[in-house]
C-alpha positions in Angstrom: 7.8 -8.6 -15.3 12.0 -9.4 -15.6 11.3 -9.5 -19.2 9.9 -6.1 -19.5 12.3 -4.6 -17.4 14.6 -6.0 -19.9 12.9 -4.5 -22.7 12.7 -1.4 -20.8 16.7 -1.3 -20.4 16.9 -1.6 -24.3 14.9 1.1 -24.8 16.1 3.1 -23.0 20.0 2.8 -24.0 18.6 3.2 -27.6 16.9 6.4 -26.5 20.0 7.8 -24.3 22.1 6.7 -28.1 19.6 9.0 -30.2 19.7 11.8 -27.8 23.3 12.3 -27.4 24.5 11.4 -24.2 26.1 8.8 -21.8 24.2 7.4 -18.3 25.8 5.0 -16.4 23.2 2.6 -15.6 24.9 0.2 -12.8 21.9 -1.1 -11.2 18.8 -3.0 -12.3 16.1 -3.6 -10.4 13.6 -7.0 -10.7 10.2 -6.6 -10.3 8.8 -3.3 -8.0 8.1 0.4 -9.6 5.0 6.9 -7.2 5.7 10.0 -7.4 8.6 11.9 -6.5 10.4 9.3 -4.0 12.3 11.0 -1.1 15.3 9.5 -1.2 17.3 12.4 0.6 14.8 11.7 3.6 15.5 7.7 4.1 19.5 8.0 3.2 19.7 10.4 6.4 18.8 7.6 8.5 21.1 4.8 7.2 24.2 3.7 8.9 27.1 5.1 8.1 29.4 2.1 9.1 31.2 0.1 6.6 29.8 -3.2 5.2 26.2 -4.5 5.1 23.5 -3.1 6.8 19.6 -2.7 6.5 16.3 -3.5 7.9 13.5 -5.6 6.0 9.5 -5.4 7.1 7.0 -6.8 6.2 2.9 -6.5 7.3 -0.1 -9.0 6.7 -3.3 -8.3 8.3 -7.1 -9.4 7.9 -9.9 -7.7 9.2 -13.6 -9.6 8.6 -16.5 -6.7 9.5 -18.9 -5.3 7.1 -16.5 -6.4 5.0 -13.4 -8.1 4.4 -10.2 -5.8 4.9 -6.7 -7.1 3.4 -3.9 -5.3 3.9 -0.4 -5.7 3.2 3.2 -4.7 2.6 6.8 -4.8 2.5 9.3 -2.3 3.8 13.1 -2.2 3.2 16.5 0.1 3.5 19.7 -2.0 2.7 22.7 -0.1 2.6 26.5 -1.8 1.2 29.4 0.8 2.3 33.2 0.3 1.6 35.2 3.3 1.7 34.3 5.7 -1.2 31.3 3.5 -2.3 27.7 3.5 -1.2 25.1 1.0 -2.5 21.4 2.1 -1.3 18.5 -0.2 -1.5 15.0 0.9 -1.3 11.5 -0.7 -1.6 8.2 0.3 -0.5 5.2 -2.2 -0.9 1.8 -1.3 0.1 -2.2 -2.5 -0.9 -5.0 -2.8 0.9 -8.3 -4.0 -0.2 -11.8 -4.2 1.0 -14.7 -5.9 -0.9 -12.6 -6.8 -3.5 -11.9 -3.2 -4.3 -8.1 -1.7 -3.9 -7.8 1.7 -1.4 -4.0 1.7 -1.8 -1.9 0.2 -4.3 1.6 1.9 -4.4 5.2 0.6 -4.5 8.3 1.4 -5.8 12.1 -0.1 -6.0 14.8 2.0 -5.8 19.1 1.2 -6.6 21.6 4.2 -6.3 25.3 3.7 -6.5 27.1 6.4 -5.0 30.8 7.4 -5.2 32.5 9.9 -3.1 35.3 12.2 -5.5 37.2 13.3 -2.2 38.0 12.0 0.9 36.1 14.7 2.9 32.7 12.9 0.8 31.8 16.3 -0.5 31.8 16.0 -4.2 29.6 12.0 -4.7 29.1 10.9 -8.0 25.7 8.8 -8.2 23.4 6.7 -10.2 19.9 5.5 -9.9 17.1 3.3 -11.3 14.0 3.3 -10.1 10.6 1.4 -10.7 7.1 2.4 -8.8 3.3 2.1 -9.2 0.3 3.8 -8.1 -3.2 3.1 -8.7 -4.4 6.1 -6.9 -2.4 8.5 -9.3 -3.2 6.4 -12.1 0.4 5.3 -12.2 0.5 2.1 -13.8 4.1 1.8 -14.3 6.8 4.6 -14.3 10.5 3.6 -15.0 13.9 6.4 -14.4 16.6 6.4 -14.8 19.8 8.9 -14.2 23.2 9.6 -13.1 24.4 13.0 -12.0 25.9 14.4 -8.7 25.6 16.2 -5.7 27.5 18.5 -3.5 27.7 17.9 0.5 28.2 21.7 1.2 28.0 21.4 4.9 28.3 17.9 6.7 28.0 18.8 10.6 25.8 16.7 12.8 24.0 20.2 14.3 24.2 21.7 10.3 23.7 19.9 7.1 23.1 20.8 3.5 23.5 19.3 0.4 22.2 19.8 -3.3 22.1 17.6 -6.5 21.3 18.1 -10.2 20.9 14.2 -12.0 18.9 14.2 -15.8 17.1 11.8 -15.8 15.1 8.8 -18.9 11.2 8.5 -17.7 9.4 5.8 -18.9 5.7 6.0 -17.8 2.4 4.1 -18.5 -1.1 5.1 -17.2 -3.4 3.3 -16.1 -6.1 5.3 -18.9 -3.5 3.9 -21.6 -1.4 7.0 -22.2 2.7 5.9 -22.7 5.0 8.8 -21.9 8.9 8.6 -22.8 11.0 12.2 -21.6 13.8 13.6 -20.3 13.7 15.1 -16.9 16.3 17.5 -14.4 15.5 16.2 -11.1 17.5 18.8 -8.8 16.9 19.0 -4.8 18.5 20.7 -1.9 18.6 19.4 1.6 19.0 21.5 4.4 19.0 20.6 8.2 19.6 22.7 11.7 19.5 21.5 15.2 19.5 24.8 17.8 18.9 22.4 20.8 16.1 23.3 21.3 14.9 22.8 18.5 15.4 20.2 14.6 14.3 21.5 11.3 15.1 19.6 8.3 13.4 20.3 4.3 13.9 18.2 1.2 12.8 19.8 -1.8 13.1 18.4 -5.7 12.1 20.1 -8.9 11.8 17.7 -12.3 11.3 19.3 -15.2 11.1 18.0 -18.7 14.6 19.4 -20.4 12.8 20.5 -23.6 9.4 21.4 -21.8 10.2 23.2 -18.7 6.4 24.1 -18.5 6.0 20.2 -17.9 7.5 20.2 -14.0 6.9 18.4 -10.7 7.7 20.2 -7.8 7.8 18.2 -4.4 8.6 19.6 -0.7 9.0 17.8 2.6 9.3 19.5 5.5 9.6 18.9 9.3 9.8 21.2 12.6 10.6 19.6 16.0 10.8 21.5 19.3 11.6 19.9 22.4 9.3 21.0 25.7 10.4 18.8 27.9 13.5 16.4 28.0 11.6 13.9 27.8 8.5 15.5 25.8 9.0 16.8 21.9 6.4 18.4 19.6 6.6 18.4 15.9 4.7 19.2 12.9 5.2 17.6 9.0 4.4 19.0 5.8 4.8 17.0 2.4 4.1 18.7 -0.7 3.3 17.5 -4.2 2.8 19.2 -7.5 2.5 18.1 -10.9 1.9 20.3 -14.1 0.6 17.7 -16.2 -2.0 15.3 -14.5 -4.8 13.1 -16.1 -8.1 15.2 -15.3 -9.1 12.8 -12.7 -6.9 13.2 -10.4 -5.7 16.4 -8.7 -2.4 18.3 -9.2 -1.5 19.4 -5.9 -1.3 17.0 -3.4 -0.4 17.9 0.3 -0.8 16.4 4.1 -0.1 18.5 7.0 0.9 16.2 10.4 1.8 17.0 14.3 2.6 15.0 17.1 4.1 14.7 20.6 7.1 12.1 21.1 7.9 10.6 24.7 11.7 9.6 24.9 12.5 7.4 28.2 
């Protein structure tokens, strides 16, 4: 796998060369590969102290019944922090199998380098590369990679939002056998408002192919929280994906609805 994440770096520089432009690709990944990742989402939770921090998880279960159930994973958020510089880690493992047949297979690996233009951190400069699989979605191995930047409009702990614009290399191999090589905008917008009573917070990102715009995915993540009792909260979650240009056997619009009560003691 090292050596054809190698070959896809020389690829892609050689594709960047022919197309007429520059990306600064300062990390590279080693060995994991979804959909539209929400980064915005797990960056919100990460400390904001200076140095190394992180958490690493990992899950191994088996489950003898009808049949035999194996299911396991590997979670991860490492972030590095010195002044004006942010380094972001990401993986997400998971499979599970039964009767020697995969329900879920699905990972990815994801670097950004971040770094702030101003003091105030309003104007960051970032790069990414990214690496994910899916079996369900027929992803057999998708590749980007993209520098661009974003713009912290508001910053407040009760009132956030931010927006970014980053083009973006795709490299993408289906599972059916069909190779895809394009150029994407990936553009989002976070916004975030806490009114006591209640938190609201929506991600959104829209990727479309710069010379096909027609050729788009469209992903929305949304969550309400109200609080009934001090100790007592409520919420509800919507995640939305769309893709314009899917293999026939799978769907294009993809969405889950959640809710919940918390207990805080």
């Amino acid at each position: 796998m090292i050596f054809r994440i190698l070959a896809y770096q020389i690829e892609l520089y050689l594709a960047i060369r022919n197309f007429g432009i520059l990306l600064p690709f300062l990390l590279l990944g080693d060995g994991v590969f979804a959909q539209i990742v929400n980064v915005e989402s797990k960056r919100q939770g990460v400390n904001n102290q200076e140095g190394w921090h992180g958490n690493i998880n990992f899950n191994l279960s088996f489950q003898r019944n009808v049949d035999d159930i194996l299911t396991y994973g590997n979670k991860s958020t490492i972030q590095w922090q010195k002044e004006r510089n942010r380094l972001l880690l990401l993986t997400d493992l998971s499979r599970v199998q039964a009767a020697g047949a995969d329900f879920v297979n699905q990972g990815f690996w994801h670097g950004r380098y971040n770094y702030h233009l101003d003091e105030k951190k309003h104007f960051p400069l970032e790069a990414f590369q990214q690496m994910q699989f899916n079996s369900i979605q027929l992803i057999q191995f998708r590749s980007l990679s993209g520098a661009g930047f974003s713009w912290n409009a508001v910053a407040r702990d009760s009132l956030k939002f931010r927006i970014g614009t980053i083009p973006m290399y795709e490299y993408e191999e289906l599972t059916n056998g069909t190779i895809e090589r394009n150029f994407r905008q990936s553009t989002y917008f976070l916004f975030f408002i806490d009114l006591n009573f209640a938190e609201f917070q929506t991600i959104n990102y829209y990727q479309p192919i710069i010379n096909n715009l027609g050729d788009y995915r469209f992903s929305s993540s949304s969550t309400l929280e109200f609080a009934i009792r001090k100790w007592l909260t409520y919420n509800v979650s919507f995640d939305l994906l769309y893709d314009s240009n899917v293999p026939q056997e799978i769907p294009g619009l993809v969405f889950t609805l959640r809710n919940g009560l918390g207990v805080e003691f």
